[in-house]
C-alpha positions, 0 to 999 in steps of 0.5 A, a space after each residue: 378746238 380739239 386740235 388745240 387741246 391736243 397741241 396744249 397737251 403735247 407741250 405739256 408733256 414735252 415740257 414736263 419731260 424736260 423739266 423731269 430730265 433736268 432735274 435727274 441730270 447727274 452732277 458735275 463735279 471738280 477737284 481744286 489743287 488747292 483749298 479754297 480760302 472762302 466758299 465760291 459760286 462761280 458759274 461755268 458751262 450754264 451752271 451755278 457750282 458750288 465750291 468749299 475747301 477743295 470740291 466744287 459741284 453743280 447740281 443742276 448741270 445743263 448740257 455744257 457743263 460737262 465739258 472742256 470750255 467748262 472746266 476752263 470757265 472753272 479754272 479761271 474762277 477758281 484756279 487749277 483744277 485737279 479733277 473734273 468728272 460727272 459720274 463715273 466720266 473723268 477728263 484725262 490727264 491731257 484734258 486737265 492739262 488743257 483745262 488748266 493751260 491758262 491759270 496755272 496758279 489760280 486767278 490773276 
């Protein structure tokens, strides 16, 4: 029994870190090209963003969220990106390229 119990404790603790690690993740955020004529909730790299005018943000990015298939999940929902960062980390000009390479103007 006491085997038990201390297994149910330590999911518990594992658990509970997880849940405290989520919730202090830091957000991602994106820049469109353009202003959006309608606020949007695209989701891309796992997370749910939330765009207006011109910015776009996920507050409760997973561990996907930050990256190059993200940013073009984003790209194709919303059209061009201008800016993709998540604190002070920001895609470079090249990654913006890329990111952008199949919607130069938006979606079709």
């Amino acid at each position: 029994m006491a085997r038990l119990s201390t297994a149910v404790v330590m999911l518990l603790l594992v658990a509970s870190g997880s849940i405290a690690t989520s919730a202090c993740a830091e957000a991602v955020r994106a820049q469109t090209a353009k202003p959006l004529a309608t606020v949007k909730r695209p989701i891309a790299g796992g997370a749910l963003f939330l765009c207006e005018e011109s910015q776009c943000v996920a507050q409760s990015p997973t561990g996907r969220t930050y990256s190059a298939r993200a940013c073009r999940e984003l790209a194709r929902a919303i059209g061009r990106i201008s800016s993709f960062e998540k604190g002070d980390d920001k895609f470079s000009g090249d990654q913006l390229d890329r990111c952008n390479r199949d919607y130069p103007s938006g979606p079709q």
